[in-house]
N, C-alpha and C positions, 0 to 999 in steps of 0.2 A: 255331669252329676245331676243335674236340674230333669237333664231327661228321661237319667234313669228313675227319677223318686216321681216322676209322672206317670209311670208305668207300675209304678208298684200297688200293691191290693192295699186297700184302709186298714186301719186298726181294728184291735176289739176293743167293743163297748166299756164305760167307765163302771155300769152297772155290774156290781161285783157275783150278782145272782142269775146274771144274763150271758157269759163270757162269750159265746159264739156271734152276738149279735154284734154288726156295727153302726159305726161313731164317725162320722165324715168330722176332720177337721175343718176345712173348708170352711170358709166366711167367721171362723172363730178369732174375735179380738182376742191376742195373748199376751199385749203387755209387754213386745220383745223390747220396740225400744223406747227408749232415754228421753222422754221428754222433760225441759226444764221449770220447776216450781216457782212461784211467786212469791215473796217473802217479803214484803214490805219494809214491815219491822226489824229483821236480819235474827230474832231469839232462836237460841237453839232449838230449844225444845216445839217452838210454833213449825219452825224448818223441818225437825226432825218429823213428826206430826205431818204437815202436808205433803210431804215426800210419802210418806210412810202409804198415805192413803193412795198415791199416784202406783207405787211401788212395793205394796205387803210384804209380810215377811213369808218365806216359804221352811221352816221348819223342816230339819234333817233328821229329827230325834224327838218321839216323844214317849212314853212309857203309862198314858192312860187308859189303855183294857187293862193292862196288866190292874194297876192300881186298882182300877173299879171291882175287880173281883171280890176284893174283901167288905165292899160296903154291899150289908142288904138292900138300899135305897140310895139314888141320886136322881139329880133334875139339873141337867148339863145345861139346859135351855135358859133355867130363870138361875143359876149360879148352886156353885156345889165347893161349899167351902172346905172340903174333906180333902181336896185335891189344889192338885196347882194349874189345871187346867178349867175352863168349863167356857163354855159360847160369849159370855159378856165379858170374861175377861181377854177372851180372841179380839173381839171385835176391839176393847178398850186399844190393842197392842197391835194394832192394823197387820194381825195373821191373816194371810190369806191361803194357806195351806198347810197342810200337817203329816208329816209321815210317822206312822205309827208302829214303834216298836212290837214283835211276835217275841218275847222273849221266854227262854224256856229255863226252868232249873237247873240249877248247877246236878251239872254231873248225868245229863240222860245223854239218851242216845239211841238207837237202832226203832223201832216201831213206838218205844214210849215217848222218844223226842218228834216223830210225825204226829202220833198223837194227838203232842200237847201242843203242836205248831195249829193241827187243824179245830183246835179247842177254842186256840186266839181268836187263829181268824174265824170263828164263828161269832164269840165275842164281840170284835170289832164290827162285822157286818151287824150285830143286833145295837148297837151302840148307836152308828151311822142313823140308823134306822128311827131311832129313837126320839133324834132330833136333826127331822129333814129339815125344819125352819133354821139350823142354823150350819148343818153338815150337810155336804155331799160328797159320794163317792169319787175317785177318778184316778185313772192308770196312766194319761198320753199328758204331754203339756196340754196338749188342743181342750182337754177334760178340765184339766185343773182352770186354765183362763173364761172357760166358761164358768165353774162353779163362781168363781171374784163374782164375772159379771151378773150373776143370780144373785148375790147376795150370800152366798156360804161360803165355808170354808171348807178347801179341796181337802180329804182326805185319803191318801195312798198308806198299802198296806205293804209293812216291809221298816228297819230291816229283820229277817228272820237269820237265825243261825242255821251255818252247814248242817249241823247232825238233822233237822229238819229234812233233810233229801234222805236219809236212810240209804248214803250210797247208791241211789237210783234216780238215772234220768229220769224217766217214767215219771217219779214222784214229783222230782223240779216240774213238768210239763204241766201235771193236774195242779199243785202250789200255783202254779203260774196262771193257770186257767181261774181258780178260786179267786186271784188279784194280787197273790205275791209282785210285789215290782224289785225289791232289794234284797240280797243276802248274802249274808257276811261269810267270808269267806278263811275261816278261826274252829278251830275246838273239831279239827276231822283229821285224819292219816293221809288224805288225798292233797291238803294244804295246812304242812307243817314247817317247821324251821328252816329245811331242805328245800322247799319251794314246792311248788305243784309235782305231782305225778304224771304218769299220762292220762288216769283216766282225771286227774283236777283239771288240765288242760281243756280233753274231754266238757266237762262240765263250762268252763268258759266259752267252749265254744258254743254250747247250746243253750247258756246264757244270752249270748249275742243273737242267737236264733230267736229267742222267746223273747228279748227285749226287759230281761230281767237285769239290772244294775247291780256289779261287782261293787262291797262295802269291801275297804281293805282295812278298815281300824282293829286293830291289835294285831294283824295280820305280821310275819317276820319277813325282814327286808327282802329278802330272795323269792317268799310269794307274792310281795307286791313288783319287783320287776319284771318277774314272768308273764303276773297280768299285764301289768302295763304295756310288754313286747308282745302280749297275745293280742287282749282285747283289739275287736275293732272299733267299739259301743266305749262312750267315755265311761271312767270308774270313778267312786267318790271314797270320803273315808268319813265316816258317819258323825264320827266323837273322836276327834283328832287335834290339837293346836300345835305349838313349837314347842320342839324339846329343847331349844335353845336357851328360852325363858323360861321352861319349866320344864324337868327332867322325869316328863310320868312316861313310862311303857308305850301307851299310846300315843304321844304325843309324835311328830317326825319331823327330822333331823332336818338342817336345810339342803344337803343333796337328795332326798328322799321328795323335798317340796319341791323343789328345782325341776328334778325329775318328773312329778307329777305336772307343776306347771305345763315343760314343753309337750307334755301328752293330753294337754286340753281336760283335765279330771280336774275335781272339786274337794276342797277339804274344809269339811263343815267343822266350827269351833264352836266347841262344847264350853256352856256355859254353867262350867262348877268348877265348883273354888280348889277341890283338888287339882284338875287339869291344867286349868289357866290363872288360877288366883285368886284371893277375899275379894276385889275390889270390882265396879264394871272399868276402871283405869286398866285394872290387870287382861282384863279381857281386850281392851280396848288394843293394848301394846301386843296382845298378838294377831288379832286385827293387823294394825298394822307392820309386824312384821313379814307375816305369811303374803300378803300384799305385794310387799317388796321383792320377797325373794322367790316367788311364785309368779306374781304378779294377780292382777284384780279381776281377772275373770276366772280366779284358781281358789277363790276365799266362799264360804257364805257360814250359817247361821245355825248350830242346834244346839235348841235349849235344854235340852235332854231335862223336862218338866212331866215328871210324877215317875219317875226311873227313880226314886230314893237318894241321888244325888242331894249335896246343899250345894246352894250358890251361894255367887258373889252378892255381897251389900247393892241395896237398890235393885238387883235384877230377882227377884224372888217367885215369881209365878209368869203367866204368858201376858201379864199386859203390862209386864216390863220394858220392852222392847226400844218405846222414845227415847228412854233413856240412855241407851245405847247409841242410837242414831245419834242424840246430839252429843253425847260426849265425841266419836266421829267427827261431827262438823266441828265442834270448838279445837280437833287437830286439824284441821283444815282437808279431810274428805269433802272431794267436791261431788254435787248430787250425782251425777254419770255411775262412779263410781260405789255411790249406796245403794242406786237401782241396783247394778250387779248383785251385790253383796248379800241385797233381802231377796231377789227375785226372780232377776235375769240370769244369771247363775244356773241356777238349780232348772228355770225351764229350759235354757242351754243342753244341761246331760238329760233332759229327758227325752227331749228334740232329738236326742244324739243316740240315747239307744233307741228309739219309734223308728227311724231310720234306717239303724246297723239291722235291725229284726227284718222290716222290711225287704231288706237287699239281699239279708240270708237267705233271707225264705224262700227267695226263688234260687239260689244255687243248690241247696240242700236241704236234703228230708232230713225230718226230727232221727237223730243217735241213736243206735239202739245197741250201743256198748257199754259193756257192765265193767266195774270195777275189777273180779274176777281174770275177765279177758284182759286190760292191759295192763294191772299191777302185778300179779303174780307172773 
């Protein structure tokens, strides 16, 4: 394997406005591994805190272009109290990266949901833009551990919904050229109850080509074990916790996490108080049970902050975060396993689709099968 990913062409650039150009990972610090903190004192919250800063948090979920739309004015840089995100309160909550919801209206579809998908992401890219001192862009891990080491915070763009492809690979390739990296795979005919199609298959596969990441949250069990038996690129599930503990829709069952476990994918847990619970306790116990029944390189973190979600007590905006961490340590998470949880994790699946894209791309030319041709 070593030999083959020596062989393989580089990525594209993190620059969302440059896609063709490339981005050498090479000599890029990324943070993979686990080193241990100093703690003198043993306080949670100092723990949580120094960890945090060795180990950011990498954010699966967040919903501010959407939000910024309706304010005529913000200033993300020196703080923007209209929202639940903005630069000083990142930095208070040692984020070190951000994936940013493309979310569209209820109810579109066909050219008015490409549309509005490429409305976001222009959104998004003038946003980034807005405030380099404290955002940067970036697609590959190799991206995101460089923006840490600048001093910003990585911003990846994604996840967007299916109807966003308009039934056409075509569209997924340009989405993916513009810096789509996620898309949720919910609300299309190609992945419904029944499971994938041939042409949803189709589209996984030239997801793995393109190195774009299967979201399977809300997605129905049959389309998430198809992905999981298709993908070769790890899948994650964007806004996901335990239905065990809490019986929401999204939430998955523990063969479901089990399953996910052994297939090396991520289930990011969504912190609102419908999903997981009032409390950061509630969040905390499914923390720890995904954990268990997945195990710790199967868990990480979305705040799903300025989505209209309410949270849990104590966790309210992005510089929430310590608090979390040390409730963690006071159940006795040991450091190793918080690295995962904020960090390692999530550069984990993206390692893993850079990779899968990679390997594709030399066996096989970009799809040029339509919906048309293998559903009817």
């Amino acid at each position: 394997m070593a030999d083959l990913q020596d062989d393989l062409r580089p990525t594209a650039a993190a620059d969302f406005d440059e896609p063709a150009a490339l981005f050498p990972d090479e000599g890029i610090v990324t943070a993979e591994f686990y080193e241990p903190v100093s703690d003198p004192d043993g306080a949670p919250m100092t723990r949580a805190r120094a960890i945090l800063a060795a180990h950011p948090v990498a954010d699966g979920y967040n919903g501010l272009p959407w939000a910024l739309k309706r304010l005529p004015w913000y200033d993300l840089e020196e703080g923007e109290s209209t929202v639940d995100t903005d630069v000083p309160r990142l930095r208070s909550g040692h984020v070190g990266a951000l994936f940013w919801s493309l979310r569209l209206p209820e109810g579109l579809d066909g050219d008015r949901a490409v549309g509005a998908t490429l409305e976001q992401l222009d959104l998004a890219k003038t946003v980034v833009r807005s405030c380099e001192e404290g955002l940067r862009p970036a697609c590959t891990a190799g991206q995101v551990a460089d923006a840490r080491n600048r001093g910003r915070v990585a911003v990846l763009l994604g996840p967007a919904g299916a109807p966003a492809l308009g039934d056409s690979l075509g569209i997924l390739r340009q989405l993916h050229l513009l810096g789509l990296r996620v898309l949720t795979l919910t609300g299309v005919s190609w992945a419904g109850d029944a499971g994938l199609t041939r042409f949803g298959e189709e589209v996984v596969r030239e997801m793995n080509r393109l190195g774009v990441i299967a979201d399977l949250s809300g997605a129905s069990a049959p389309t998430v074990r198809r992905v999981l038996s298709l993908s070769r690129a790890p899948v994650l599930f964007s806004r996901s916790a335990a239905r065990t503990l809490r019986p929401h829709p999204a939430n998955l069952p523990d063969d479901l996490l089990a399953e996910l476990g052994a297939a090396k994918g991520l289930c990011l847990v969504p912190l609102t108080a419908e999903q997981t619970g009032p409390t950061v306790r509630d969040v905390a116990d499914h923390l720890d049970h995904i954990r268990a029944v997945a195990g710790a390189h199967c868990v990480g973190l979305s705040g799903t902050y300025d989505s209209g979600a309410a949270h849990p007590q104590e966790l309210g905006d992005t510089s929430c975060y310590p608090r979390l961490i040390a409730e963690l340590l006071r159940r006795g998470w040991d450091e190793a396993d918080v690295a995962l949880l904020t960090w390692n994790n999530v550069q984990r699946v993206l390692r893993g689709a850079d990779f899968t894209a990679r390997a594709a791309q030399q066996r096989r030319e970009a799809s040029t099968a339509t919906i048309s041709e293998l559903d009817t």
